[in-house]
C-alpha positions in Angstrom: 155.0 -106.8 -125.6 158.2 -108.3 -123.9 157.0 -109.7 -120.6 160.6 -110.8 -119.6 160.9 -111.0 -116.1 164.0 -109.0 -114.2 166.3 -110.7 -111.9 164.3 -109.0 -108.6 160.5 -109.5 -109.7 161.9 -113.7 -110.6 163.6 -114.0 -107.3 160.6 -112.5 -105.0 158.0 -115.0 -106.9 159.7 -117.7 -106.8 159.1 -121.1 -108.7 156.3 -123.2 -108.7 156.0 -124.6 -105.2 156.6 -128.4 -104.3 154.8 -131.1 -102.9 155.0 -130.8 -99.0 155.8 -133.4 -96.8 158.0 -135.8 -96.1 158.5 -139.1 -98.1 159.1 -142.2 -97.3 161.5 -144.1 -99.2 160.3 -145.9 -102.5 162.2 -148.4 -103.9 164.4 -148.2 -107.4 165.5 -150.7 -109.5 169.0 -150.4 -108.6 171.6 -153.4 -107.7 170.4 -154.2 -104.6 166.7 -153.9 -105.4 163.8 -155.4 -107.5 163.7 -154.2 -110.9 160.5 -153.3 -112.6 158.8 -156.1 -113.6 162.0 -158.2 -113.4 164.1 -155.8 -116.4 166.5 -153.7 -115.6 165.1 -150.0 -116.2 165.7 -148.1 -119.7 167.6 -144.5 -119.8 166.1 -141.2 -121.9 168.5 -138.4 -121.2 167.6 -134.6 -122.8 169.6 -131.9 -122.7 168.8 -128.7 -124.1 171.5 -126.2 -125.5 172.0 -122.8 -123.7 168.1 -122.9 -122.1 168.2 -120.6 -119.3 167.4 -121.4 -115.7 164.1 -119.5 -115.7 163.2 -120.1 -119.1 160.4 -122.5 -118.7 156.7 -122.4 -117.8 157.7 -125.1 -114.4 160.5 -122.6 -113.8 158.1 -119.3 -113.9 158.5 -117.7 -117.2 155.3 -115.8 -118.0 155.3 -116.3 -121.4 157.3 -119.7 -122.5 154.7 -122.8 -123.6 156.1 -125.4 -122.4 153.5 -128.2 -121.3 154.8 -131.4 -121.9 157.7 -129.8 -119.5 155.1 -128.6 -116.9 153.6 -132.0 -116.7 156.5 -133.7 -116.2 158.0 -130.8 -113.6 154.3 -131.7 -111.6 154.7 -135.6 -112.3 158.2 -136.0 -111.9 161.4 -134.6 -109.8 162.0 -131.3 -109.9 165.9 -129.9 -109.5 165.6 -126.5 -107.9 169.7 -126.0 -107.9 170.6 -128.3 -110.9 174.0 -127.4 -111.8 175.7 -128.3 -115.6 179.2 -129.4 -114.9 180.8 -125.8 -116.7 179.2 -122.6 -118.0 179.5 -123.7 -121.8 178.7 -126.5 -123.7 181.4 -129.4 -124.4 182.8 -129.1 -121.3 179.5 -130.1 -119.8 178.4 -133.4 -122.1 181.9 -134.8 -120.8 180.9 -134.1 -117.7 177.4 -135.6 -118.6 179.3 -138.9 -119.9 181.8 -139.3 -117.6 180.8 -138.3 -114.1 184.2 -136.4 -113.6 184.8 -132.9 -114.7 185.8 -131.9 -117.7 189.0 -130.0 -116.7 190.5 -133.7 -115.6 190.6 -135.3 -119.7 191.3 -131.1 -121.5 187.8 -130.3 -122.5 188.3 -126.5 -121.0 185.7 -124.9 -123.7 183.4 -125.3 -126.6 184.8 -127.4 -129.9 187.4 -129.4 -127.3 187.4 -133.0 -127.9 186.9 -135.9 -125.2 190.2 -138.1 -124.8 189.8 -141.7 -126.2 191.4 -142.8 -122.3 188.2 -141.7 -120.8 185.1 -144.3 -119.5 181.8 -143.1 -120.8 178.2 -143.7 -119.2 177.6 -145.6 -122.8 180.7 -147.7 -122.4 179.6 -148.8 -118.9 176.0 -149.3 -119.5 177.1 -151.8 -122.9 179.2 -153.9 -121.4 175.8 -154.9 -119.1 174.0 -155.4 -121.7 172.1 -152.0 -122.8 172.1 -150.6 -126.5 173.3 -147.2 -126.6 172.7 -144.5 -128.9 173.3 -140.8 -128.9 171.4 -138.6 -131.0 171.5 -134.7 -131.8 174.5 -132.5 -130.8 177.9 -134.5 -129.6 180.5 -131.9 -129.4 183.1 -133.7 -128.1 185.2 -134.5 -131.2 184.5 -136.4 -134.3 181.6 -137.7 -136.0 183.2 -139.4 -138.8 183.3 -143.6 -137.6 186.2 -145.1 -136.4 187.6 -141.7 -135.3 188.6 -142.1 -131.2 186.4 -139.2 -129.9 183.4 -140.2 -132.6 180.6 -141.2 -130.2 181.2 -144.8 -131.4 184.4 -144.7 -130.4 182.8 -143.9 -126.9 180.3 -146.3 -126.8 177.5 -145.8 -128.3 176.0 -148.3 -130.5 173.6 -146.1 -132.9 174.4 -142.9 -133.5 172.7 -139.9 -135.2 175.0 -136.6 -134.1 176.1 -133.4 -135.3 179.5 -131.8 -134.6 177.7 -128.7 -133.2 174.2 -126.2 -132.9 172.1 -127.2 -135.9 168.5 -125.8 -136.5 165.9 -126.7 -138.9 167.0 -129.3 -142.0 169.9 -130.5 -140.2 173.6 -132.6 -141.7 173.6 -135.1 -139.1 176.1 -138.4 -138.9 174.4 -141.2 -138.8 177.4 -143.8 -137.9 179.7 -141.9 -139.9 177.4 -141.7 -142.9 176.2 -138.1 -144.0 172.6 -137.5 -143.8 170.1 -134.6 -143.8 167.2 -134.6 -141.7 164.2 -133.0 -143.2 162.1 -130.5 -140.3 162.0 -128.9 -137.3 165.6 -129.8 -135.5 163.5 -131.3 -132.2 161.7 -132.9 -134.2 163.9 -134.7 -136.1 166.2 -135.5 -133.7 163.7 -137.2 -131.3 162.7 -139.4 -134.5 165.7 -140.9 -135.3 166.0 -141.7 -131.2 162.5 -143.3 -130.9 163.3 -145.9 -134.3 166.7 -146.8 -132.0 164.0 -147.2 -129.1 161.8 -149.2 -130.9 164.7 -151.7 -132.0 165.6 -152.1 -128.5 162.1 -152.6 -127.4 161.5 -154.9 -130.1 164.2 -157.3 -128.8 163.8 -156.8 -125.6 166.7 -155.2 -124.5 167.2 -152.2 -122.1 168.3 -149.0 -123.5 170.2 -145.9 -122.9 169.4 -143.1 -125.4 171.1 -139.7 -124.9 169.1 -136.9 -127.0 171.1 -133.7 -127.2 169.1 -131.0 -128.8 170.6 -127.9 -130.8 168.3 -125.8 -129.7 168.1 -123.0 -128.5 171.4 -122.0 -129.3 172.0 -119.2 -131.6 170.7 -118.4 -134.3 167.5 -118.7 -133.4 165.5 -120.2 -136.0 161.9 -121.7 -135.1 159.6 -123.1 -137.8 156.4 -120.4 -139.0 154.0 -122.5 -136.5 155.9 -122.2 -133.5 157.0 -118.5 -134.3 153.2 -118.0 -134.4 152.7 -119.0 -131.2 153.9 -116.1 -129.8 152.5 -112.8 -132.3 152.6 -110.3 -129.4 156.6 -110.5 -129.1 159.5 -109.5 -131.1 161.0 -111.2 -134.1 164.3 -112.8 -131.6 162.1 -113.9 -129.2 159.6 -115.4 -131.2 162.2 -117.6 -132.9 164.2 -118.0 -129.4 160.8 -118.9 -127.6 159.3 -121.1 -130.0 162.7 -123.0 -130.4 162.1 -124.1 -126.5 158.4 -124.8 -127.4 159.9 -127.6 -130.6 162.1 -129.1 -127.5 158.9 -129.1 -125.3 156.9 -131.0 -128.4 159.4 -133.3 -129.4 159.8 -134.4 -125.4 156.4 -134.9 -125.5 156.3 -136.9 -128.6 159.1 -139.6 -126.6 156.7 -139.2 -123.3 154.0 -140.8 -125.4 155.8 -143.3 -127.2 156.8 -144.6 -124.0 153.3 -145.0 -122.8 152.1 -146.7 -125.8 154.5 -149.1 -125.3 153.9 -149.7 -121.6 157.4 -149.0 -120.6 157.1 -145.7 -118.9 157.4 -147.2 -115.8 159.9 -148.4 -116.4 162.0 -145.8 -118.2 163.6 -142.7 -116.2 163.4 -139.6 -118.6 166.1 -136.6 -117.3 165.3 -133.2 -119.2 168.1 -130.3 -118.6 170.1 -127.7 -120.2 174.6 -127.7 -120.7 174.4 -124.1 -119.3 172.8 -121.1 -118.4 171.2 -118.6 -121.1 173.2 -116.4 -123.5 171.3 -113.1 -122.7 169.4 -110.5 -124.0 166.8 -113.6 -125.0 167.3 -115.8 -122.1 166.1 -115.8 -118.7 168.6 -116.8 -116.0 165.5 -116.6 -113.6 166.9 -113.1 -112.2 170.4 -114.9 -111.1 173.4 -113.4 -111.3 175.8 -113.6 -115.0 174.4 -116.1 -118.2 176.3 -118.6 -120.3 180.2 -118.4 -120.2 180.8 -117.8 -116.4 180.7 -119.5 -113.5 178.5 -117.1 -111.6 175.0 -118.8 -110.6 172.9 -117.3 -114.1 176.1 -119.6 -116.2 175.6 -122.6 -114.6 172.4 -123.3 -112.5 170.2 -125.3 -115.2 166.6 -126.2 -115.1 166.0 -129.6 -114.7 163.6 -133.0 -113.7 163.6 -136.2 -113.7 160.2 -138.1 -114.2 159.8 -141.6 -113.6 156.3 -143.1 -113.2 155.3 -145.4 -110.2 159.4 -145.0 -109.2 159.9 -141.2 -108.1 157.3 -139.3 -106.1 156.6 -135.7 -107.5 158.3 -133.3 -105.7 160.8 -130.6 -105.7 164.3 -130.4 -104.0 166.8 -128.0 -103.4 169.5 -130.6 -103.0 172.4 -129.6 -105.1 172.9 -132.0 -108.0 174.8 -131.8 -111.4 175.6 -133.4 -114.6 178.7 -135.1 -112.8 176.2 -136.8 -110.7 174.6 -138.7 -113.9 177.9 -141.3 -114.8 177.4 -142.7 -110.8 173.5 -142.7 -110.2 173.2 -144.9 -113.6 175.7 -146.8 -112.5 174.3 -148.0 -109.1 170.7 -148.4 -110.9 171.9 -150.5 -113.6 174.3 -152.8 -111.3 176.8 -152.0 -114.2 180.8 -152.2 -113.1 183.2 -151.1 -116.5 186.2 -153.1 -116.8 188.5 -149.6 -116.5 187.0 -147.6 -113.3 187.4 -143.7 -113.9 189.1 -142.3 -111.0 187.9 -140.1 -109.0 184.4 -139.0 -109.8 183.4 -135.7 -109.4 180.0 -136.6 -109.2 177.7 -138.5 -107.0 175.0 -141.2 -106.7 171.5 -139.2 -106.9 169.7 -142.6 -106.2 169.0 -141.7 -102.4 168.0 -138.6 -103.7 165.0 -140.2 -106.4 164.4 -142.5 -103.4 163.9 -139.8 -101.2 166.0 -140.3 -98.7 168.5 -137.7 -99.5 168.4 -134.4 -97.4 171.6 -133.0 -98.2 174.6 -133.5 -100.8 176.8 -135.6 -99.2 180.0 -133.6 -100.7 180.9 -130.3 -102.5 180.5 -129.7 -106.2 183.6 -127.9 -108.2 183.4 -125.5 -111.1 186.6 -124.6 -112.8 186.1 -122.3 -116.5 189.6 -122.6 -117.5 191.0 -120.1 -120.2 191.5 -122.3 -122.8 190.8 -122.0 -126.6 187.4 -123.0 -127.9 186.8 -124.3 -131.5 184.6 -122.7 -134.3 182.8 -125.2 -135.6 180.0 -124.5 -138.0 178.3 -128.2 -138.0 176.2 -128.3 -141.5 179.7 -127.3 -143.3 181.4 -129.9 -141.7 179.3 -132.7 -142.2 179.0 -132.2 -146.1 182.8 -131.5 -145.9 182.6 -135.5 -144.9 179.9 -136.1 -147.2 182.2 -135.3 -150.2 185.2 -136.6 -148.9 183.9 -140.0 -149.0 181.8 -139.6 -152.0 184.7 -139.2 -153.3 186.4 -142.3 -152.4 188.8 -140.4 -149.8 189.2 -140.6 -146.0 187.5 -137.5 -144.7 190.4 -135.0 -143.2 188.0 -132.7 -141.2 188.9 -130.9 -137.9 186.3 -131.4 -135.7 187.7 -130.7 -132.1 190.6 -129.8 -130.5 192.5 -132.6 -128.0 194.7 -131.8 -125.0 197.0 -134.8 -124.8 197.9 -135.5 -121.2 201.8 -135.6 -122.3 201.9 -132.0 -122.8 203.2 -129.5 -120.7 201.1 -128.4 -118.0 202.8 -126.0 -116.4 200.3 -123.2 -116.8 197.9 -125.5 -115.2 199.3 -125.5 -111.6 199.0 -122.1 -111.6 194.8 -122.7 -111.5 194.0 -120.0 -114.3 190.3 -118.8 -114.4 187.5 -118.0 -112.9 186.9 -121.3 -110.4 183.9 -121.3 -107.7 183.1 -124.2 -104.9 179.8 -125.0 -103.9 179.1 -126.9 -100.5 175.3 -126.4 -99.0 174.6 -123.4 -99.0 177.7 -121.6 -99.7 179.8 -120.7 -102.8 183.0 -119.7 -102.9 184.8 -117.7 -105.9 188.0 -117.7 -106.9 188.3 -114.8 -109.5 191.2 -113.6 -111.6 193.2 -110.7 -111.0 195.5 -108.0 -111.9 197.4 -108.8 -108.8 199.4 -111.6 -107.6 197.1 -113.2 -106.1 193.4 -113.9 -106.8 190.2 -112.4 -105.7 188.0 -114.5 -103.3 184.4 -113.7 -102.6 182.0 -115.5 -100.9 178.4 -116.0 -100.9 175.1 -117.8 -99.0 172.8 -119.1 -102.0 170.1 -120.2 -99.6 169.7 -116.6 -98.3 171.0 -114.4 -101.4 170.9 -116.5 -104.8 171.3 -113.6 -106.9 174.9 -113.6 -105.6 174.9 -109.9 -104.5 176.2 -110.1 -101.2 179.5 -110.9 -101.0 179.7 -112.2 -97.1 183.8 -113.0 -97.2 184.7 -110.2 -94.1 181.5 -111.8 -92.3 182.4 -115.4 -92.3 186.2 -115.6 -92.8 186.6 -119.1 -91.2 184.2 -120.7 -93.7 185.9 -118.9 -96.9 189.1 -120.6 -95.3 188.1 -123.8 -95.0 186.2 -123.2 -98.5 189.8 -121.8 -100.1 191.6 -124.9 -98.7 189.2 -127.6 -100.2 188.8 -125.8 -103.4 192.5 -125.8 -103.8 193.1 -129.4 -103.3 190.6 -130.3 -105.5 192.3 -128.2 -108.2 194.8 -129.8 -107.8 193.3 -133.5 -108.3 192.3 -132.1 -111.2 195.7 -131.3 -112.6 196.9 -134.4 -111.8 194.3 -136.3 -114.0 194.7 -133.6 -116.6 198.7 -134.7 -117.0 197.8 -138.5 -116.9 197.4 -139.3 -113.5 194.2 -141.4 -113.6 195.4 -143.5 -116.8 197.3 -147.0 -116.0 199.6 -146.0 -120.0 198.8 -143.1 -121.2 199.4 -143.2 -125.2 
């Protein structure tokens, strides 16, 4: 039977209720606090590809086994409006990376690669000290060493990363050298980040590990076991479902590790997805559109943050998004990089995990501009490397496209696409159209999260003020798309 939940029957029920009460503020190991038992705290970032808002057991779905996630939702922080920084996927890791969004450095859609000029969260957190390492998907350019957008190139120390989606058996780049992984794709992926772990823990040095999972991205491919998990559903969802149930499991496998070394404490472990759901197989939790647009169902992620003795359980409604992640490691690690990005898009969520944060102290921008994305199938590539270099030759493999900042931008300050501004409760579209000028709509997420009410002719002093700000933040983002935010730009 398919148990899927629709949009109305999700939104009446509702998600799993928080902890009530207020809380007082607890203290994080942040720059002008004690650290954990005198270290400065370790990093373990998941990030699922295409997992829909509603497609968890902590976010409601009937039918999804996800414990390890569940514990951790009841344990930990839960995000009730967790937003990825763009409705598809590269776009969002640069976001993730750089606290700024991705529109600023040309990473408009999927296969676009990260400009070498940009300041990543690995960069910052190594020049303090911290071993970095990124392991599964990367997406932002290259994975062939010494290549500028390769995630050496962008600061991470150890790297195990594929080019795109993989599934089970993965071609993976381990520092530039080809390698296949041998079983399910969590699996595997959350291996070669725990021996990075270990290294660091061995030495005694604080780490930063960024684990981008392929799944459950199309096509969906789960191992026999986890298909089995679920015999009373069809063949797609038994692979889609039991993809999410190898994330849960190899989550779970880090959250142990971390407690048998006596470091959980002292380790804050983020789990979300880089966008909504690609429907029919996804839930979007009964909100409105799925992966590829900026309405809610695109871009609203699941998402927690668990960090024992540190943050209380709870959940919060407090807007927050992967723009926010480049700033809130920044202020808990004391770390200052030598080039500051400028602006951010994102903000510190530290009063947040402290619990002294009631409301986002500024809006959030979404911007899917029309650019081209990049077919990249990632298995090909990498044993496209593979031979090149077997071979004795330097591997000439396109593996992203890069909008230099010299180009002409023209188009640009026109503001093409589908563009949306969130502040509180209220989100305001800016949609395409056939006519000179574009269509606005306006909605109240706190009251109608579905997005079905469009509440422009009611409140027309609020869509002005919301049409105003959205528009000069567009425009900041031109600017640092032609160079504006770089001292030379080469």
């Amino acid at each position: 039977m398919n148990t899927k939940m629709t949009r109305r029957s999700f939104l009446r029920r509702g998600v799993a209720a928080g902890m009530a009460g207020a809380l007082a503020p607890h203290v994080l190991p942040g720059r002008n606090s004690a650290r954990a038992n005198g270290k400065p705290p370790n990093f373990v970032l998941f990030m699922t590809d295409d997992q829909g808002y509603g497609d968890a057991g902590f976010m409601g779905h009937p039918v999804i086994q996800t414990p390890v996630l569940d514990e951790m939702a009841s344990e930990g922080l839960r995000f009730d409006r967790f937003y990825a920084g763009a409705p598809v996927c590269s776009p969002t890791r640069g976001s993730f990376l750089t606290g700024r969004h991705p529109n600023r450095y040309g990473v408009f859609q999927w296969g676009n690669a990260i400009r070498s000029q940009e300041v990543t969260m690995a960069e910052a957190l190594r020049q303090a000290g911290y071993s970095t390492g990124h392991f599964g998907k990367w997406h932002l350019g290259s994975v062939i060493a010494g290549d500028p957008s390769s995630p050496g190139e962008m600061g991470f120390d150890e790297w195990v990363s594929a080019p795109n989606f993989y599934e089970l058996d993965p071609w993976l780049s381990h520092n530039g050298e080809p390698v296949q992984l041998h079983g399910e794709g969590s699996m595997v992926t959350v291996q070669a980040a725990l021996e990075f772990m270990e290294q660091a823990h061995e030495e005694d040095r604080p780490f930063l590990a960024v684990v981008w999972f392929g799944s459950p991205h199309v096509p969906h491919d789960a191992t026999e076991e986890l298909r089995a998990l679920y015999p009373d559903e069809p063949e797609n969802l038994q692979n889609y479902y039991g993809e999410i149930t190898g994330v849960d499991r190899a989550v779970g496998r880090v959250r142990d590790q971390l407690r048998e070394w006596g470091i959980a404490q002292n380790t804050m472990v983020l789990f979300t997805s880089d966008n909504g759901g690609r429907e029919p197989e996804a839930d979007n939790g009964g909100l409105r559109g799925q992966k590829g647009q900026v309405w809610e169902g695109g871009i609203r992620v699941p998402a927690i943050i668990e960090w024992p003795g540190q943050v209380e359980p709870r959940a919060t409604d407090v807007p927050a998004n992967t723009s926010d992640l480049y700033p809130t490691l920044l202020e808990l690690t004391g770390a200052e990089p030598e080039i500051q990005p400028r602006p951010l898009d994102g903000v510190s969520l530290v009063p947040l995990l402290e619990g002294r944060m009631y409301e986002r102290p500024k809006p959030m921008g979404f911007w899917n501009y029309p650019g081209d994305g990049m077919i990249m199938r990632s298995g090909e590539i990498v044993q496209e490397i593979k031979a090149a270099l077997d071979a004795g030759e330097e591997p000439d493999v396109n593996t992203g496209l890069l909008r230099d900042p010299n180009d002409d931008w023209s188009e640009a300050e026109e503001r093409p696409g589908h563009a949306a501004w969130i502040d509180g409760p209220y989100k305001l579209h800016r949609i395409p159209s056939r006519e000179p000028e574009s269509r606005y709509e306006l909605y109240n997420l706190a009251e109608d999260p579905a997005e079905e009410q469009n509440i422009i002719e009611e409140e027309p002093e609020q869509a002005e003020r919301m049409k105003a700000a959205l528009e000069e933040w567009q425009r900041s983002v031109v600017d640092s798309l032609k160079g504006a935010d770089y001292e030379t730009i080469t």
